[in-house]
TORGU-519205 format. One record per atom (N, C-alpha, C, O, CB): residue number from 1; residue in three letters; x, z, y. Coordinates in nm, 2 decimals, decimal comma. Each point is the difference from the previous one (the first is absolute). Glycine has a CB too. Layout:
residues N
+-----+------+--------+--------+--------+
!  nr ! rest !   east !     up !  north !
+-----+------+--------+--------+--------+
! NUM !  ala !      X !      Z !      Y !
...
+-----+------+--------+--------+--------+
//
This chain:
residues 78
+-----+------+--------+--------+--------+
!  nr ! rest !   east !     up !  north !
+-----+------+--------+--------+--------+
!   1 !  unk !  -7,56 !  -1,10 !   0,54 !
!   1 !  unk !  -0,14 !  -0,02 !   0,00 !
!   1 !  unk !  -0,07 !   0,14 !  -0,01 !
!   1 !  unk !   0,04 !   0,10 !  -0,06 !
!   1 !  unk !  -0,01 !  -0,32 !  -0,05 !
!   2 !  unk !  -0,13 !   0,20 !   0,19 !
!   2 !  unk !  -0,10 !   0,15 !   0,01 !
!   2 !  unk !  -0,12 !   0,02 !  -0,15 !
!   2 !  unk !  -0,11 !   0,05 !  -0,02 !
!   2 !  unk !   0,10 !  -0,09 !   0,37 !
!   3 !  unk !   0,08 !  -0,03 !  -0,41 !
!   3 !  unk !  -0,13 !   0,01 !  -0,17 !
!   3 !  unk !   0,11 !   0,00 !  -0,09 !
!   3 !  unk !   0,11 !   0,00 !   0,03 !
!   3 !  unk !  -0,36 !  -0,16 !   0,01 !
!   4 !  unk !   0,22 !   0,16 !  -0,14 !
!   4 !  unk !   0,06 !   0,02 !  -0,17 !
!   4 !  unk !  -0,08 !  -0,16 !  -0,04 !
!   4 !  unk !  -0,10 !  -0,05 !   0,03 !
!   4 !  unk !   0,11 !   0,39 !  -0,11 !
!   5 !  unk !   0,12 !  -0,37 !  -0,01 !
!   5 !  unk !   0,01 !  -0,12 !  -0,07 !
!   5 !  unk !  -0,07 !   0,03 !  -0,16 !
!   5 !  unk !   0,02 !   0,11 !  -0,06 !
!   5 !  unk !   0,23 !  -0,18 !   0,22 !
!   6 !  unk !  -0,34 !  -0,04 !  -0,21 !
!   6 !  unk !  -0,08 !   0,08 !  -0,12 !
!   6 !  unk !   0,13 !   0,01 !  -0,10 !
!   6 !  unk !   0,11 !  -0,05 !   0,03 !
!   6 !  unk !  -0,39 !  -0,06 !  -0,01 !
!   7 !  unk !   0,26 !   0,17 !  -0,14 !
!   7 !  unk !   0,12 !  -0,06 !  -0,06 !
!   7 !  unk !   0,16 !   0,09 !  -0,01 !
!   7 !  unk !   0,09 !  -0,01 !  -0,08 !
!   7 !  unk !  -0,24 !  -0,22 !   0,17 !
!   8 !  unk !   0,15 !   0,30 !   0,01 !
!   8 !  unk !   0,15 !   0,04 !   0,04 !
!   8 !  unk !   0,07 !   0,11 !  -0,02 !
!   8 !  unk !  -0,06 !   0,10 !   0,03 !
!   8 !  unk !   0,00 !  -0,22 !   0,10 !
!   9 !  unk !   0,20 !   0,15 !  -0,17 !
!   9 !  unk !   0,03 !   0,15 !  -0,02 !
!   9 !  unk !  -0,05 !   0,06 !   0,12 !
!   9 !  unk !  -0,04 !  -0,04 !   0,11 !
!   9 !  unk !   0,24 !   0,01 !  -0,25 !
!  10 !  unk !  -0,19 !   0,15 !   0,08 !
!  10 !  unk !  -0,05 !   0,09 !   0,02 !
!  10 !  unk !   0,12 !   0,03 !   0,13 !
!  10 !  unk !  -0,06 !   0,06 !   0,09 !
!  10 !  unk !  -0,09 !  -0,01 !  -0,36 !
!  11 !  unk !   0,31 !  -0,08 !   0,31 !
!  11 !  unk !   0,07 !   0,02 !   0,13 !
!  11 !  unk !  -0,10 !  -0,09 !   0,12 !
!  11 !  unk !  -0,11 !  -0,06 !  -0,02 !
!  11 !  unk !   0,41 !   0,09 !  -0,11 !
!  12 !  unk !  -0,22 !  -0,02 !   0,25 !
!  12 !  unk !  -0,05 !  -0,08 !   0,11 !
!  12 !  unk !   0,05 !  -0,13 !   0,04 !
!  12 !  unk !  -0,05 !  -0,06 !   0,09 !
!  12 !  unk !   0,01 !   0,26 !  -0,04 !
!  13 !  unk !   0,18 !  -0,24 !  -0,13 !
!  13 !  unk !   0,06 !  -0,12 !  -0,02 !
!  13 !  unk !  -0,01 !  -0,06 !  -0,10 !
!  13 !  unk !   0,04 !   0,06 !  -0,11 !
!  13 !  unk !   0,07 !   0,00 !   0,23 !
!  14 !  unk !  -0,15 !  -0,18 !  -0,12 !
!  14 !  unk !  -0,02 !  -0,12 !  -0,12 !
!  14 !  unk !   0,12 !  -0,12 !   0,09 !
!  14 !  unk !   0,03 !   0,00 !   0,12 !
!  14 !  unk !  -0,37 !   0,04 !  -0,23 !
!  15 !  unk !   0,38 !  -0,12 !   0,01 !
!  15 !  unk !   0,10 !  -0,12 !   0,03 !
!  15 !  unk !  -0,08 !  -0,11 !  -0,11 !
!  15 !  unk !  -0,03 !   0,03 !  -0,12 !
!  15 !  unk !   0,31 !   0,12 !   0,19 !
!  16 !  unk !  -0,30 !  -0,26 !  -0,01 !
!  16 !  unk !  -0,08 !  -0,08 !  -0,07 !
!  16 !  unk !   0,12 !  -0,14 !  -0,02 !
!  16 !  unk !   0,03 !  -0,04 !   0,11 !
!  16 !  unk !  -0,32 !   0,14 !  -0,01 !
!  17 !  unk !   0,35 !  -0,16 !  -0,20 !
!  17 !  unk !   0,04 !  -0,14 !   0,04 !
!  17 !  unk !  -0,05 !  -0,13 !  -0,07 !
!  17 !  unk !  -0,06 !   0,00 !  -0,11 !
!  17 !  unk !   0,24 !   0,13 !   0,18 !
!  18 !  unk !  -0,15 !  -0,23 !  -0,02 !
!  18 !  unk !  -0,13 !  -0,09 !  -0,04 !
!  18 !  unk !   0,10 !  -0,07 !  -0,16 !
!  18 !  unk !   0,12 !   0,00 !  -0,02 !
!  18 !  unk !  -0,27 !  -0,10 !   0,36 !
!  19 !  unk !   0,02 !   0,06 !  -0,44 !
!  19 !  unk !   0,06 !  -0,06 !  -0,10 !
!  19 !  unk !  -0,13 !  -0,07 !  -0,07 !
!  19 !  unk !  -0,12 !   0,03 !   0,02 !
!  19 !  unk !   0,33 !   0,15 !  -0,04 !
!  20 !  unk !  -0,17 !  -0,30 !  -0,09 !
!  20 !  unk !  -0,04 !  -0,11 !  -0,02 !
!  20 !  unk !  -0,08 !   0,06 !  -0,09 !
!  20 !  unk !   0,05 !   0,09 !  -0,06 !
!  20 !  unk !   0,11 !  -0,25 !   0,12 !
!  21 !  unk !  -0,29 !   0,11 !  -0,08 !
!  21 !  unk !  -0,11 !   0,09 !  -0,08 !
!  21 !  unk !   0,01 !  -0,02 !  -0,15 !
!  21 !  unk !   0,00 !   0,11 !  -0,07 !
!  21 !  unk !  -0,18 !  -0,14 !   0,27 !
!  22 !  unk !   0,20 !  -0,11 !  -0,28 !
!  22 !  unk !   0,03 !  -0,06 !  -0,13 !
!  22 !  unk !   0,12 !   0,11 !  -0,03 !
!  22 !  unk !  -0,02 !   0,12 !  -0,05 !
!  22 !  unk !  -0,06 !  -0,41 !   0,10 !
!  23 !  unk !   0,20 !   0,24 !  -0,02 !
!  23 !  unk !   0,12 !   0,05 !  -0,04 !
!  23 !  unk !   0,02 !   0,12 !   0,05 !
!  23 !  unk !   0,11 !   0,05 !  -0,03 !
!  23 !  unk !  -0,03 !  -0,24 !   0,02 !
!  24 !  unk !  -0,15 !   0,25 !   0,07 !
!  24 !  unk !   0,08 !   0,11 !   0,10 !
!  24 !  unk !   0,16 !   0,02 !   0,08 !
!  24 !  unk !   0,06 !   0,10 !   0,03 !
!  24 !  unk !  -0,22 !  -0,01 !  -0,21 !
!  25 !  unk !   0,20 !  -0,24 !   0,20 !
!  25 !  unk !   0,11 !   0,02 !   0,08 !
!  25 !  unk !   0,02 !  -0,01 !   0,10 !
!  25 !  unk !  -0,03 !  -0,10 !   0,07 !
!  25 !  unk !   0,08 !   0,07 !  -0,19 !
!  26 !  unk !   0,02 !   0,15 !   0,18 !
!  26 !  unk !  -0,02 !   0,03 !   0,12 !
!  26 !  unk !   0,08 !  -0,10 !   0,12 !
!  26 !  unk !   0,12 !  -0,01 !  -0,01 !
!  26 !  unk !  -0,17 !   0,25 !  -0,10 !
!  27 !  unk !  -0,03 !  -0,29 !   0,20 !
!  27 !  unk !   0,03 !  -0,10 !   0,10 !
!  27 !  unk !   0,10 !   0,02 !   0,08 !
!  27 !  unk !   0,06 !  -0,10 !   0,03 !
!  27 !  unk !  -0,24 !   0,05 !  -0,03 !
!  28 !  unk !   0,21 !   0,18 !   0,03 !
!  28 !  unk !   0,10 !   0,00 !   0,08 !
!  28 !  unk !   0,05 !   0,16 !   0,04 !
!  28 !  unk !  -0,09 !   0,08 !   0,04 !
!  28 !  unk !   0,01 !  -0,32 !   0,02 !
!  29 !  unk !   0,20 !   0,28 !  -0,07 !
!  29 !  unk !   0,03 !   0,16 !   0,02 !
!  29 !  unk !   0,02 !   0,02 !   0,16 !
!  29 !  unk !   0,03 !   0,11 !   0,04 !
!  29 !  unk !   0,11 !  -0,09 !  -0,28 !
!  30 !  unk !  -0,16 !  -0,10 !   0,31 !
!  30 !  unk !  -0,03 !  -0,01 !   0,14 !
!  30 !  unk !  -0,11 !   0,06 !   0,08 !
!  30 !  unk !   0,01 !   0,05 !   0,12 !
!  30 !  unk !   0,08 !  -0,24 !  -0,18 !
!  31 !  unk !  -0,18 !   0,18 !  -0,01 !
!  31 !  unk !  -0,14 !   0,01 !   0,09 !
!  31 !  unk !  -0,04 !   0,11 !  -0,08 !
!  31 !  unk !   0,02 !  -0,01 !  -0,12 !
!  31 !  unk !  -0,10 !  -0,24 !   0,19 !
!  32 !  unk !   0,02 !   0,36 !  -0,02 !
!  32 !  unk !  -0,04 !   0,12 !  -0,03 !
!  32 !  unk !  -0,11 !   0,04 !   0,05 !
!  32 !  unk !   0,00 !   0,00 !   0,12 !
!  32 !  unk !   0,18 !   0,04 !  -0,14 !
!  33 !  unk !  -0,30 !   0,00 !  -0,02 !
!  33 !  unk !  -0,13 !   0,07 !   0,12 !
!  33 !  unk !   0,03 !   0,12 !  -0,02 !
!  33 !  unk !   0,05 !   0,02 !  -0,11 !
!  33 !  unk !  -0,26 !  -0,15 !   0,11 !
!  34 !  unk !   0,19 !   0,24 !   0,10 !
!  34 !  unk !   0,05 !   0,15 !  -0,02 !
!  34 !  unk !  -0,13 !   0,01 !   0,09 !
!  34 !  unk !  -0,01 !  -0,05 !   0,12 !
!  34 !  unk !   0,32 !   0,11 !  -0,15 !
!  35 !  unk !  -0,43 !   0,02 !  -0,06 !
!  35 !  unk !  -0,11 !   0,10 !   0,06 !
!  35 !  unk !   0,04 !   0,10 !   0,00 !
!  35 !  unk !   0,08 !   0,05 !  -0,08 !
!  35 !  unk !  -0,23 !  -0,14 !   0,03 !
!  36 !  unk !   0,04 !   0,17 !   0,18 !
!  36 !  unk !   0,05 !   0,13 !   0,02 !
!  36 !  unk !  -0,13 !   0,06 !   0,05 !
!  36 !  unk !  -0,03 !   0,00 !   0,12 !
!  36 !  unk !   0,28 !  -0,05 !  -0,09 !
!  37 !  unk !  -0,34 !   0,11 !  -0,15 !
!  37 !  unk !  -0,13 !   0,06 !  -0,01 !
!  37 !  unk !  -0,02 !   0,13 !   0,08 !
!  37 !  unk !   0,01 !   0,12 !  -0,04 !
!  37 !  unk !  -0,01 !  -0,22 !  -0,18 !
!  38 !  unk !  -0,03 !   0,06 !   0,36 !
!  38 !  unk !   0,03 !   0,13 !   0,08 !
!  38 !  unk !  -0,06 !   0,16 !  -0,08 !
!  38 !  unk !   0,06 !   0,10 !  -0,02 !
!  38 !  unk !  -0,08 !  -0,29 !   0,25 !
!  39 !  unk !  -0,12 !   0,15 !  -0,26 !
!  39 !  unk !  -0,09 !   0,14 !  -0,07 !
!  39 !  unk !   0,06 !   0,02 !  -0,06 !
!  39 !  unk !  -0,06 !   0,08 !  -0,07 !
!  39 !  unk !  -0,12 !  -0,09 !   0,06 !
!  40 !  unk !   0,33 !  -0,01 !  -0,06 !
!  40 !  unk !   0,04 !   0,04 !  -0,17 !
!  40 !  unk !   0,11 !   0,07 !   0,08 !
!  40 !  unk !   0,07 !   0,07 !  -0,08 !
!  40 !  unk !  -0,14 !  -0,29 !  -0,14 !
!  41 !  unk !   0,10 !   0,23 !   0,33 !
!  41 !  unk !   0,13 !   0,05 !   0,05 !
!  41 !  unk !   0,05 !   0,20 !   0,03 !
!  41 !  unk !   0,10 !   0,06 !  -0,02 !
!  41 !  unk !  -0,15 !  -0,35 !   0,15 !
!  42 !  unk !  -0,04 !   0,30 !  -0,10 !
!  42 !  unk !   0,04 !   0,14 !   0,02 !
!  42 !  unk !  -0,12 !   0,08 !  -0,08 !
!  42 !  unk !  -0,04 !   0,10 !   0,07 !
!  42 !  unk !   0,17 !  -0,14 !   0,20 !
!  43 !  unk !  -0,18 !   0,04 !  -0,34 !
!  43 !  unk !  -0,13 !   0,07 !  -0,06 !
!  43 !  unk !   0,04 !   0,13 !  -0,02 !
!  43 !  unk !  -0,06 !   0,08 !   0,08 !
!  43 !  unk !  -0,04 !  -0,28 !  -0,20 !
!  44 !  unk !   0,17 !   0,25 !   0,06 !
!  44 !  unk !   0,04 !   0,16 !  -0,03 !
!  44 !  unk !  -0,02 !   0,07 !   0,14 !
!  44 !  unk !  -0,02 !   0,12 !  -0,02 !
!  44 !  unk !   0,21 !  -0,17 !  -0,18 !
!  45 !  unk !  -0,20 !   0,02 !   0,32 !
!  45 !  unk !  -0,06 !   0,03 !   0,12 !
!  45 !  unk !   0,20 !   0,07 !   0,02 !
!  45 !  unk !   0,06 !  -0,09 !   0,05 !
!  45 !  unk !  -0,44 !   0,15 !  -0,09 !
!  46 !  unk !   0,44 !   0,00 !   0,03 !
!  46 !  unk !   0,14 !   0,02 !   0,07 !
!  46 !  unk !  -0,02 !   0,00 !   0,12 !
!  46 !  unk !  -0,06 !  -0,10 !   0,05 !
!  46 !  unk !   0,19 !   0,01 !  -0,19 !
!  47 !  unk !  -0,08 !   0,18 !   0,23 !
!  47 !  unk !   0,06 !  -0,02 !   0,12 !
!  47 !  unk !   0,09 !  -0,09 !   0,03 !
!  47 !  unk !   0,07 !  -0,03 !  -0,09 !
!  47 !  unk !  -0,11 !   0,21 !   0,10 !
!  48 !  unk !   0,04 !  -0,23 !   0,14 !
!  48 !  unk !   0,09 !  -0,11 !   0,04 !
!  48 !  unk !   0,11 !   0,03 !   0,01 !
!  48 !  unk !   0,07 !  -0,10 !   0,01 !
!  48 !  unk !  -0,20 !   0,01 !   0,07 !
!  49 !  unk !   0,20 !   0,22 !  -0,07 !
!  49 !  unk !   0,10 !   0,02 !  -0,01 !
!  49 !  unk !   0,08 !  -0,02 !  -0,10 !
!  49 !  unk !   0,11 !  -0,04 !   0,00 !
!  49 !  unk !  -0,18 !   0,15 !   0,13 !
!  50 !  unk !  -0,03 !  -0,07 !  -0,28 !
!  50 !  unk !   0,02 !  -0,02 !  -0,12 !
!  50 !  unk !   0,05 !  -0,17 !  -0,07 !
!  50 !  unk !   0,06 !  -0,04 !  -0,10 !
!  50 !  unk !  -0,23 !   0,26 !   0,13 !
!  51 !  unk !   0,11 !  -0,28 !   0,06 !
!  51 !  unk !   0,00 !  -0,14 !  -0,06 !
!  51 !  unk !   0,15 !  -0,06 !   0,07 !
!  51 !  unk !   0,07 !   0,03 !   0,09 !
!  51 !  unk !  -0,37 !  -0,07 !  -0,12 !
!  52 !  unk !   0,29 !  -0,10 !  -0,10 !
!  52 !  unk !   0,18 !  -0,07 !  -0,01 !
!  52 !  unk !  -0,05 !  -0,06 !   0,18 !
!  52 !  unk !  -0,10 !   0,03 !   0,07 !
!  52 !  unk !   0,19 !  -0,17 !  -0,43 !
!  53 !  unk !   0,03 !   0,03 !   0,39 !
!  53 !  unk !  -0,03 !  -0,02 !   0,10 !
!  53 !  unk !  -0,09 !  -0,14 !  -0,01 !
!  53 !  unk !  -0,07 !  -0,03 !   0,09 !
!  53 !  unk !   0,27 !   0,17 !  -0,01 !
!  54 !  unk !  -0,19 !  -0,22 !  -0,23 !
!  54 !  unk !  -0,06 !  -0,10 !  -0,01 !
!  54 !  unk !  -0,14 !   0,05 !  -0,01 !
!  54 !  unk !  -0,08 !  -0,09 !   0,01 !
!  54 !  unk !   0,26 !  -0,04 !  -0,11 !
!  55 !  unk !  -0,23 !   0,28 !   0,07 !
!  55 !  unk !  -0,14 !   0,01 !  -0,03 !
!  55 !  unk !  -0,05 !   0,05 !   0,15 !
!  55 !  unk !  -0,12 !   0,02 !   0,02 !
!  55 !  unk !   0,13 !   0,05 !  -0,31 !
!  56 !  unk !   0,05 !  -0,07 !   0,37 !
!  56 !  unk !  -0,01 !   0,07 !   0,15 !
!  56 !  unk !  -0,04 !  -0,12 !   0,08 !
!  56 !  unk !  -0,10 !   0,00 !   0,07 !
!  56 !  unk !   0,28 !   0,18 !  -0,08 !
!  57 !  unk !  -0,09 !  -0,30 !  -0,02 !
!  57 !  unk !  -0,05 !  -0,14 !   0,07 !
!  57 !  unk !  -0,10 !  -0,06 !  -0,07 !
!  57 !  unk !  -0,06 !  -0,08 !   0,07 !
!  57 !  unk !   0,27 !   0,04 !   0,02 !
!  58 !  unk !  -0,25 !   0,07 !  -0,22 !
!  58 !  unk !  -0,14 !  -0,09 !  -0,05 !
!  58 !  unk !  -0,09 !   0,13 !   0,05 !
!  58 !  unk !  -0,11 !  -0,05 !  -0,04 !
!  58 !  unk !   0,19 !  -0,13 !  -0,21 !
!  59 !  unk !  -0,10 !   0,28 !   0,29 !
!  59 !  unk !  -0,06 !   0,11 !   0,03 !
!  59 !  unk !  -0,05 !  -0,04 !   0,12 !
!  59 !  unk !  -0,12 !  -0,01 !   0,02 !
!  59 !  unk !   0,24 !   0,16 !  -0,15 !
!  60 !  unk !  -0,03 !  -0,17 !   0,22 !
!  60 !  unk !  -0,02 !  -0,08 !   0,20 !
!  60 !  unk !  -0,06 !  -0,16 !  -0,02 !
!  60 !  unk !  -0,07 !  -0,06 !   0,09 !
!  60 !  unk !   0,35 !   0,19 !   0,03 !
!  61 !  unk !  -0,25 !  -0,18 !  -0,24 !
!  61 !  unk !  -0,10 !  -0,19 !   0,00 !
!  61 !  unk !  -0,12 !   0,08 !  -0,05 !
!  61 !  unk !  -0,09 !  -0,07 !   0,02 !
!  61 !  unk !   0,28 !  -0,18 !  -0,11 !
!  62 !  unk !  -0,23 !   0,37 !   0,03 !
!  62 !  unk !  -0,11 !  -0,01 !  -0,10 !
!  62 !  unk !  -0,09 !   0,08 !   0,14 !
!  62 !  unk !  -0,12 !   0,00 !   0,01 !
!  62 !  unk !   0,24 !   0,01 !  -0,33 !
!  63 !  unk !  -0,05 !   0,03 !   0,38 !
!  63 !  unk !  -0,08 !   0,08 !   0,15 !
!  63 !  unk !  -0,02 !  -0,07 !   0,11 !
!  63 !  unk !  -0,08 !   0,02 !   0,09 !
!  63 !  unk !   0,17 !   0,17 !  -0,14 !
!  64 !  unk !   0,03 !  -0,30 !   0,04 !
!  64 !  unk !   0,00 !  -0,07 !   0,17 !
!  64 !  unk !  -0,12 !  -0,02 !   0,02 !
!  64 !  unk !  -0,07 !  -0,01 !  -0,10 !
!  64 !  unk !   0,27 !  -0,12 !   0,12 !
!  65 !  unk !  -0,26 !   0,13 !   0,13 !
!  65 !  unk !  -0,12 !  -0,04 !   0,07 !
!  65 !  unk !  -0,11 !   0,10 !  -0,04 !
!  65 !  unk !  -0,11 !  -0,01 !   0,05 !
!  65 !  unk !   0,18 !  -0,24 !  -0,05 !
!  66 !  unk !  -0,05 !   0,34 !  -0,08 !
!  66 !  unk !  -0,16 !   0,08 !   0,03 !
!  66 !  unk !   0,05 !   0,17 !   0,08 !
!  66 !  unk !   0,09 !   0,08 !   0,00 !
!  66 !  unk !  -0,25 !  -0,23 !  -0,28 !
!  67 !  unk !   0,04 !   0,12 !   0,33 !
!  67 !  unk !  -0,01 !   0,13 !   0,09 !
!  67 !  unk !   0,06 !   0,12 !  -0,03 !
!  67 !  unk !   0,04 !   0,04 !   0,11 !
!  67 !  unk !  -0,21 !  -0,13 !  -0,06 !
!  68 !  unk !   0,18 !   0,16 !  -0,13 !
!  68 !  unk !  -0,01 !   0,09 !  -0,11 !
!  68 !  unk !   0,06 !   0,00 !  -0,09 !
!  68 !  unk !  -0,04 !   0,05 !  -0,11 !
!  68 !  unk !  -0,12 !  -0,05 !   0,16 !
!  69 !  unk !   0,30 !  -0,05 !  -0,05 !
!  69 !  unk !   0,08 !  -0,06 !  -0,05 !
!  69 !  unk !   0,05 !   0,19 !  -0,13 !
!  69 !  unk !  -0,03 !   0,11 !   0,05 !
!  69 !  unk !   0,09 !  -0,39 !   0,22 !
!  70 !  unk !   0,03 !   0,26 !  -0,43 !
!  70 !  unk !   0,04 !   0,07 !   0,04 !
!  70 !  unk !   0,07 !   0,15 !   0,02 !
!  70 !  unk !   0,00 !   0,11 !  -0,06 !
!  70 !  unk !  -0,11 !  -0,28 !   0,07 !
!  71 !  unk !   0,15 !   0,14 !   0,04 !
!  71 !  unk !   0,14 !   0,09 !   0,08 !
!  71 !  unk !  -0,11 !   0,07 !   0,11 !
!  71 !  unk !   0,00 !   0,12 !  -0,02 !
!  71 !  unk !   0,26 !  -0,32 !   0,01 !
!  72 !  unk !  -0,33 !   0,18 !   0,08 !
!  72 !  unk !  -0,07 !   0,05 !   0,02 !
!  72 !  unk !  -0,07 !   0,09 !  -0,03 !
!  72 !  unk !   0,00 !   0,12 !   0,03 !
!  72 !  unk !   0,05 !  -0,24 !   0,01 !
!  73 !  unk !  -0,12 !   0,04 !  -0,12 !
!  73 !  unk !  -0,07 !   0,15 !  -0,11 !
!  73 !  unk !   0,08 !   0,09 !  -0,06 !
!  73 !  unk !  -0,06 !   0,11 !  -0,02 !
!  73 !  unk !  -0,08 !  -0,24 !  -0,05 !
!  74 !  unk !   0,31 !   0,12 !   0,03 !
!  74 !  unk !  -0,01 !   0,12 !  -0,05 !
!  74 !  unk !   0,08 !   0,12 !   0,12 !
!  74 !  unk !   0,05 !   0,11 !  -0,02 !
!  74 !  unk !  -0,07 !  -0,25 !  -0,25 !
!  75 !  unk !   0,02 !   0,05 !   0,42 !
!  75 !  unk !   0,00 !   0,13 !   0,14 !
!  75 !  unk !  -0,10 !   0,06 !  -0,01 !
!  75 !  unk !   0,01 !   0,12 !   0,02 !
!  75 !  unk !   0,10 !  -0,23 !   0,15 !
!  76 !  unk !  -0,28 !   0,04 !  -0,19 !
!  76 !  unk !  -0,10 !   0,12 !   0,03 !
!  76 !  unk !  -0,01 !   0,05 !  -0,13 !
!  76 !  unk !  -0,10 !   0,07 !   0,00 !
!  76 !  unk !  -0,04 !  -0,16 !   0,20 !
!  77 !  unk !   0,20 !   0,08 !  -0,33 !
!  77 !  unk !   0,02 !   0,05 !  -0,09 !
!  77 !  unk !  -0,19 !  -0,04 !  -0,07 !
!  77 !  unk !  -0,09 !   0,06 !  -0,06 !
!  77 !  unk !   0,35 !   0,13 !   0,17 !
!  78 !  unk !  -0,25 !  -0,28 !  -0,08 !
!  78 !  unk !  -0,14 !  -0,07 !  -0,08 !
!  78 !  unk !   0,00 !  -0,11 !  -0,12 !
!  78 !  unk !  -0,10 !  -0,04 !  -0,04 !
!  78 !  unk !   0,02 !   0,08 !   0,27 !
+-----+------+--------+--------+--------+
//
């Protein structure tokens, strides 16, 4: 997702799994939600060379489709 979740650590991955509100027992070890807070991902600004390869591919979803993507920016060094 391209926003931040209210509420959330402070990494770029949260795992949510669902459980019964009274008891708190959890429904099932099956089913997992895994967010992934694009803005929270590379902030220290690093070069792309610098980054893992998992932060390189949320780096290319957090840029896909705009013009100006970027990798770009840092060829004209802007």
């Amino acid at each position: 997702m391209n926003y931040t979740l209210p509420q959330t650590s402070q990494g770029f991955h949260t795992c949510h799994i669902l459980k019964e509100e009274r008891m708190g027992k959890t429904l099932t070890n099956l089913m997992r939600f895994h967010y992934i807070e694009l803005p929270k991902v590379t902030q220290d600004k690093r070069s792309i060379e610098e980054l893992t390869e998992e932060a390189r591919f949320l780096e290319y979803l957090k840029y896909a489709g705009e013009p100006n993507d970027r990798h770009d920016h840092e060829k004209d060094g802007s």
